[in-house]
N, C-alpha and C positions, 0 to 999 in steps of 0.2 A: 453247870459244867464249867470245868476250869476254876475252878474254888479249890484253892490251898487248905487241904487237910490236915499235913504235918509240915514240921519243919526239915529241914536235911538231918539236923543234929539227933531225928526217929527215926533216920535209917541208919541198916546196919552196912554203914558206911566204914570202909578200911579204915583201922585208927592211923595209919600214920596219913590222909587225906584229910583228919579231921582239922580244922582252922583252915586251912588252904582257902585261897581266893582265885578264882578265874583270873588267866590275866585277859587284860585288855585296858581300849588307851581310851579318852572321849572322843563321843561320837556325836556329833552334832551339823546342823546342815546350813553351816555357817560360809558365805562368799570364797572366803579365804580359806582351805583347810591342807594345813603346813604343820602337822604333830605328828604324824604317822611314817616319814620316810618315805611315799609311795614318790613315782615318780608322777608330777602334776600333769607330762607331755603324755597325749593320746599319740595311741600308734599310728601311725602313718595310714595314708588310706590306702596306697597299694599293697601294703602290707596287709591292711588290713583285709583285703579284697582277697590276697593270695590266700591267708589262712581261711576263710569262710569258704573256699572252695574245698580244700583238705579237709575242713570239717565237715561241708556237703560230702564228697567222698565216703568219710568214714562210716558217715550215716548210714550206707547201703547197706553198710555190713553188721551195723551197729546189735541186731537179733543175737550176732556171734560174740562169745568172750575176747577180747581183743588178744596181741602178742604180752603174754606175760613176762617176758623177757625183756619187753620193750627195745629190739634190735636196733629197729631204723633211729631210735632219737639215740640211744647211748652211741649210735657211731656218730650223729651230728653233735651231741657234746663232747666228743673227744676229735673229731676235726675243729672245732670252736677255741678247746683249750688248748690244743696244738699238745707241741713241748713231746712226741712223739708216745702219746698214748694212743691207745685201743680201747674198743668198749667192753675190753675184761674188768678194765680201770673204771669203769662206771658206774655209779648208781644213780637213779631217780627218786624222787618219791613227790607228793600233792604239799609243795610247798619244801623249802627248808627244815621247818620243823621237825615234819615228818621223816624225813632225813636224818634229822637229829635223833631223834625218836627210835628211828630205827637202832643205831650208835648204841643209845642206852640199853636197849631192848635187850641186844646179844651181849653187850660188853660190860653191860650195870646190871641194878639189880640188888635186890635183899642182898644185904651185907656187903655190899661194895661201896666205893664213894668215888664223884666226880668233883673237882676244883674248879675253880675260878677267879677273876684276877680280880671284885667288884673296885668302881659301880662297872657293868656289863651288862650284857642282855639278859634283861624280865625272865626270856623263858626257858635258859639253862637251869634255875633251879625248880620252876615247874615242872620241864621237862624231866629232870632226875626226880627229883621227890614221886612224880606220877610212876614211875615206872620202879620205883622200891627203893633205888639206891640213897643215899646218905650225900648229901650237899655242902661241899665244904670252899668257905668264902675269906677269901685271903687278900687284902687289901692292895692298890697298885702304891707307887711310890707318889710322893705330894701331886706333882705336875700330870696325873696319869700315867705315866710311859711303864712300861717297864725293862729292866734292862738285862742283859744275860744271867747276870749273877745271880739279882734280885728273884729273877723268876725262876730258875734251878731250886736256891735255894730253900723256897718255899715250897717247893715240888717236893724236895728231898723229907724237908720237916713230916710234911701231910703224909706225903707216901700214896695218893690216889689210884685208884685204877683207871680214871676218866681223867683229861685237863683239857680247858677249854681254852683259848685262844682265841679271841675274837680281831679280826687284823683285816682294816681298820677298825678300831674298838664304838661298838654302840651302848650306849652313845654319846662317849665322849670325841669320836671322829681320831682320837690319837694313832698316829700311824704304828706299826708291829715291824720290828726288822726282821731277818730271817735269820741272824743271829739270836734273837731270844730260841726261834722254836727248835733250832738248833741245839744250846741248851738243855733246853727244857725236855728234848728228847730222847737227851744224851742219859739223862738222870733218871729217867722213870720206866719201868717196863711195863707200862699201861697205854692206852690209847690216847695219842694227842690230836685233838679237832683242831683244826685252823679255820676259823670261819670267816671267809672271805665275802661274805653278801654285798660289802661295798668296796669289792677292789676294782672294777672300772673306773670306781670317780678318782683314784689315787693317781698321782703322775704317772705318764704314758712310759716311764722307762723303770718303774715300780718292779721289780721282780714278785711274783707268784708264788705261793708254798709251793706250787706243781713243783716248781725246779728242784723241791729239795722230795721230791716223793722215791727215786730212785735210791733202792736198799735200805729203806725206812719203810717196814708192812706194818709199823704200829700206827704211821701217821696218816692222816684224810685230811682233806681239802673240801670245804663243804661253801657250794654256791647259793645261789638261787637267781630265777628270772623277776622276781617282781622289781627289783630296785632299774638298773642301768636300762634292763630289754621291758620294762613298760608295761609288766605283764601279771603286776600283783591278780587282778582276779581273776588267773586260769590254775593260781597254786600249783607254782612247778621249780624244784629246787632239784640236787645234785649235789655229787662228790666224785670226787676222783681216791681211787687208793688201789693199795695193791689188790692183785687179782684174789685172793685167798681171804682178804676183810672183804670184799663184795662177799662173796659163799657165805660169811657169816651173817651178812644182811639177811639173804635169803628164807635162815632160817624163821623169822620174826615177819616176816611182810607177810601182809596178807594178799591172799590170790586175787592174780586180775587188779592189784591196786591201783594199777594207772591204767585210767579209762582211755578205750579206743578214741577217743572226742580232744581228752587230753595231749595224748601224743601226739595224734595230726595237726593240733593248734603248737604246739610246743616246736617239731619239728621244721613246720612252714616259718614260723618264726624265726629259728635259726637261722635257714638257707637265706635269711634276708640280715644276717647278722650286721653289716657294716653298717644300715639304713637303721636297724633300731636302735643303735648307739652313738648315731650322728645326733643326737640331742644331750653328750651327755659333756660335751666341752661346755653346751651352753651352759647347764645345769650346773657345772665347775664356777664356773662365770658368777652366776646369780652367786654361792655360794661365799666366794670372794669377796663379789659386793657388798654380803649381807655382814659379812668377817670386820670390811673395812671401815663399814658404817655404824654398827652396834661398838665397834672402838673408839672412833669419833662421839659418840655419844657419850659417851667414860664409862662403856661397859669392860668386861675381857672375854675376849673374844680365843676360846681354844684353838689351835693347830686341828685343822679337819680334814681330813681325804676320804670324805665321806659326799653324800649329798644334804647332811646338814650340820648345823652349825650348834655347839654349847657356849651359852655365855653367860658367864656371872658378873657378881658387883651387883645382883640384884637384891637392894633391899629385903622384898616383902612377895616373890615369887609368884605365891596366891593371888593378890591383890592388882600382880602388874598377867599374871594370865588372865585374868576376870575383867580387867580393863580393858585388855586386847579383844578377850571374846565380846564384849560388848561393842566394840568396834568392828565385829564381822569376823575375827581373824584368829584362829585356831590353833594353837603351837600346844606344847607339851611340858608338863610341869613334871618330870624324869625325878625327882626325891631328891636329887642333891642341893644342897642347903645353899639359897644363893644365887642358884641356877635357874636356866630357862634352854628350851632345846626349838630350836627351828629347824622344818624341813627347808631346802631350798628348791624353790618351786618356776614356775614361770618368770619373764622381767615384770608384768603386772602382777602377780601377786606377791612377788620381792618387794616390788614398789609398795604395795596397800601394805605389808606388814611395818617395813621401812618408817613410813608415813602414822602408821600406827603406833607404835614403837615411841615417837618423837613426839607423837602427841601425848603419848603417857607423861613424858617428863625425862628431859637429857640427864645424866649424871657428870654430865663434860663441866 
């Protein structure tokens, strides 16, 4: 039992699925593990206490299909996001992705094509290739950023139906004004995502795409809990948009997708908003540190308003990740030539990667 018969390549698998690779990142159960963005801080225990009640609660009822509307949390995401929404303005789904997903689902598609700004995140071209649409990758300017023009520009060139925006960009941590999406908005009659999954760790006086959601129904706002609120494995992401692109989610989600267990955990989480996001100065902190000290080494360290950090000047990538993981400590070899990605994690496991890092060998 369990003996591999055929290969994938004898099934009759969608041609355009064919060569595709899973994504995902290593996984190993190393001391140190700083490759993935998760946040390292555990939830607090009253926190944690409150939602285990919530989810005892749901339990009772749990025989029953939960609210497929999911009422109660879309109005605690849209108290959380302020900026005077309602939870017409909302969606959820198990994780960001799926969020994403949804996005593609109604507004991509055979024969359509979604942009992006690379290097950016893995699983916008997963995400569009799986769902039929056409993936088209249009380079950032030398330093990452991108600027109004630049990104119009190439908006105009492509012509897409979908554009991706990822702000703070993953994962080079480059900050997004709101002048690009601006822009970029201006130019295209297709749907523009703003993917916001690391705008808590950005300065505290950072303006939000929210601000710019008003008289714009083509553009979404797309969150998630695992990063800042600590909550990568309950998979619960979000967006804000106008009330009429929710109705289009609708048509694509499938029933009951967010389980009665997930909202009461996701929910209780919220109402304790201020508390799961007092760990995220510190996590700035580490961050910084990690910025100042891979510079002193004679690394280069990117601009990040992320929770972690790209830095290059690395030699031999491969060689200096395999060294680390030999030393206990787990970061992320992200394909850019040169490069190395850390998450910023606790001050002791900033300190062991620090330490590790130094013990490879300074470039200063």
């Amino acid at each position: 039992m369990g003996e591999v018969t055929v290969r994938l390549d004898d099934l009759p698998l969608r041609d355009d699925l064919r060569g595709m690779t899973p994504y995902g990142a290593p996984q190993a159960a190393l001391p140190v593990a700083l490759n993935v963005n998760e946040n390292t801080h555990p939830v607090p225990a009253e926190v944690a206490d409150d939602i285990l009640d919530a989810v005892a609660r749901a339990l009772r009822d749990v025989n029953r299909y939960p609210d497929r509307e999911f009422t109660g949390l879309r109005e605690a995401f849209a108290d959380y996001l302020g900026n005077g929404l309602t939870r017409e303005q909302i969606w959820a789904a198990n994780g960001s992705n799926e969020v994403l997903q949804h996005i593609l689902q109604a507004f991509g598609g055979p024969g359509r094509r979604a942009l992006g700004f690379t290097p950016t995140y893995s699983m916008y071209p997963i995400l569009t290739r799986a769902t039929g649409a056409e993936w088209v990758a249009v380079e950032r300017e030398h330093d990452y950023t991108l600027s109004p023009a630049f990104a119009a520009e190439q908006v105009v060139r492509e012509s897409p139906d979908i554009v991706f925006l990822c702000a703070p960009n993953n994962p080079t941590g480059t900050p997004l004004g709101l002048d690009v999406i601006e822009a970029v908005y201006a130019v295209t009659d297709g749907i523009v995502i703003v993917d916001e999954a690391y705008h808590e760790f950005a300065p505290h006086d950072a303006p939000s795409a929210v601000t710019l959601l008003p008289g714009r129904p083509r553009l979404v706002v797309s969150r998630t809990m695992s990063k800042a609120f600590a909550f990568a494995g309950a998979r619960v992401g979000y967006l804000a948009a106008d009330p009429a692109l929710i109705d289009a989610l609708r048509l694509v989600r499938l029933p009951y997708h967010l389980s009665a267990l997930t909202q009461a955990a996701a929910t209780a989480a919220l109402g304790h908003a201020e508390t799961m996001l007092s760990m995220v100065d510190e996590i700035v902190a580490q961050r910084d540190r990690i910025s100042a000290t891979v510079a002193a080494l004679g690394y280069v360290a990117h601009e990040s308003w992320t929770n972690f950090v790209l830095f290059g000047g690395v030699d031999d990538p491969a060689a200096t990740w395999k060294a680390l993981y030999d030393r206990g400590v787990l970061i992320r070899d992200v394909g850019i030539p040169h490069h190395l990605r850390v998450t910023a994690g606790t001050a002791d496991e900033t300190t062991a990667f620090l330490d590790a890092l130094a013990s490879v060998g300074s470039r200063a």
